[in-house]
C-alpha positions in Angstrom: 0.0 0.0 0.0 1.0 3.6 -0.6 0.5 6.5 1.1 -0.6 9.7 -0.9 -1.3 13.3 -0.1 -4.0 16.0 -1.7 -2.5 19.0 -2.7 -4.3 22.8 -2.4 -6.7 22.3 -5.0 -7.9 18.5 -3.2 -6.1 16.4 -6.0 -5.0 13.3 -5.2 -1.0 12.6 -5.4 1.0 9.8 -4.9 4.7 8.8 -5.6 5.5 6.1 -7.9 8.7 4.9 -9.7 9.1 4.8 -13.5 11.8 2.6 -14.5 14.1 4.3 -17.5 14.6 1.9 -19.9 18.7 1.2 -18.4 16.7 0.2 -15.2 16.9 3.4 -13.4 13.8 3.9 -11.5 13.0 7.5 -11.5 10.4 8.8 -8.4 7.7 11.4 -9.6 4.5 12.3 -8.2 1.8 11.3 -10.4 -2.2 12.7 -10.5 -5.1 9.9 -9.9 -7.4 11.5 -12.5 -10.8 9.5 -12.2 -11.6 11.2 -15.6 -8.9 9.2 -17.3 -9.9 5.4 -18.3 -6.1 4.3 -19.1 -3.5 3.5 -16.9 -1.1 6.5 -17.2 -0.4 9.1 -19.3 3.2 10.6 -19.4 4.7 13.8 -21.8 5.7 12.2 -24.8 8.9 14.0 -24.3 9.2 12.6 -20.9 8.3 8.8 -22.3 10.6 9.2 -24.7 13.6 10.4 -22.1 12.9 7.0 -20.4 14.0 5.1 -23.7 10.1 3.1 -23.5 9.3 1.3 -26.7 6.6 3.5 -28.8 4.5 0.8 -30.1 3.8 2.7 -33.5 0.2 2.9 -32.4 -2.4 5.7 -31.5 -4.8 6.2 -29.6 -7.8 8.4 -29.8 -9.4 9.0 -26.2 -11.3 12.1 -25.6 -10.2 14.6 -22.5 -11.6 17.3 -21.1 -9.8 20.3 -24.2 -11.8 17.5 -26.7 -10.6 14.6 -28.5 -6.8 13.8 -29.0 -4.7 11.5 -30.5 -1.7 9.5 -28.1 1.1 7.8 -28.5 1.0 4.3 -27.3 4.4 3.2 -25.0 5.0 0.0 -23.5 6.4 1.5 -20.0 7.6 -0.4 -16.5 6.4 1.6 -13.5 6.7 0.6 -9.7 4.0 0.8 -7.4 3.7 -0.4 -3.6 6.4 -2.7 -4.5 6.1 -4.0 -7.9 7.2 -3.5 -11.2 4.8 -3.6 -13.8 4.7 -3.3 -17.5 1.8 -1.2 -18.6 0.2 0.4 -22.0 1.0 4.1 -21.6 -0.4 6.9 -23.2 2.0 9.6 -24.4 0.6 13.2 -25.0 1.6 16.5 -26.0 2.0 19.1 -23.1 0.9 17.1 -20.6 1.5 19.0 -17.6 1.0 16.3 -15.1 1.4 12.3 -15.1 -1.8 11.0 -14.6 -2.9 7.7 -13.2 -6.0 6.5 -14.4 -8.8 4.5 -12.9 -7.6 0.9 -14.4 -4.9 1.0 -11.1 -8.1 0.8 -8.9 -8.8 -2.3 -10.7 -5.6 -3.9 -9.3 -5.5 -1.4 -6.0 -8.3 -0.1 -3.2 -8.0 3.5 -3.4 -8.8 5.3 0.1 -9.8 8.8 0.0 -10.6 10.0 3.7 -10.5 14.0 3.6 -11.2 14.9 6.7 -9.0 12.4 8.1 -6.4 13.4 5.7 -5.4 9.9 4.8 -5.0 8.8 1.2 -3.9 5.4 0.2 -3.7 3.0 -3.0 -3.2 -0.2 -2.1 
């Protein structure tokens, strides 16, 4: 299980590791977006930085500036212990990496405001 945190604006954050394609795992925060049906969505510039495979696919998936076309990256991300190979979506000018809602098929998400606790897991 992970612990998170919610920013100023009551997002949900959490750290997870990317793992560079050398085997580096990189720590960033990441967004849960509950908006977002996929299972993260990185900069393409930032994917690309990483060495993951583009799969020479696209993706058309519709957000809330309208419809856009992504990238489609085989990536390896760590999350409350384990390394996992996942279909990511890369974007143009994404200014956050999202996590979608597929984790919470894998993870319980707890969201407790009040108590300020926040865990996926």
């Amino acid at each position: 299980m992970i612990s998170g945190e919610f920013n100023s604006k009551g997002e949900l954050i959490f750290e997870i590791g990317l793992i560079a394609a050398d085997g580096d795992p990189i720590i960033v925060k990441a967004l849960l977006d509950t908006g977002f049906t996929g299972w993260l969505a990185i900069d393409n510039q930032d994917a690309d930085s990483l060495g993951w495979i583009f799969t020479n696919q696209q993706e058309e998936m519709e957000t809330a500036r309208g419809d856009a076309w992504f990238n489609l990256y085989a990536g390896t991300v760590l999350l409350d212990g384990e390394e996992l190979i996942i279909a990511v979506l890369g974007g143009e000018q994404l200014p956050n990496i999202l996590l979608g809602v597929r984790w919470l098929e894998k993870k319980r998400l707890v969201a407790d405001f009040m108590a300020g606790m926040l865990t996926l897991g």
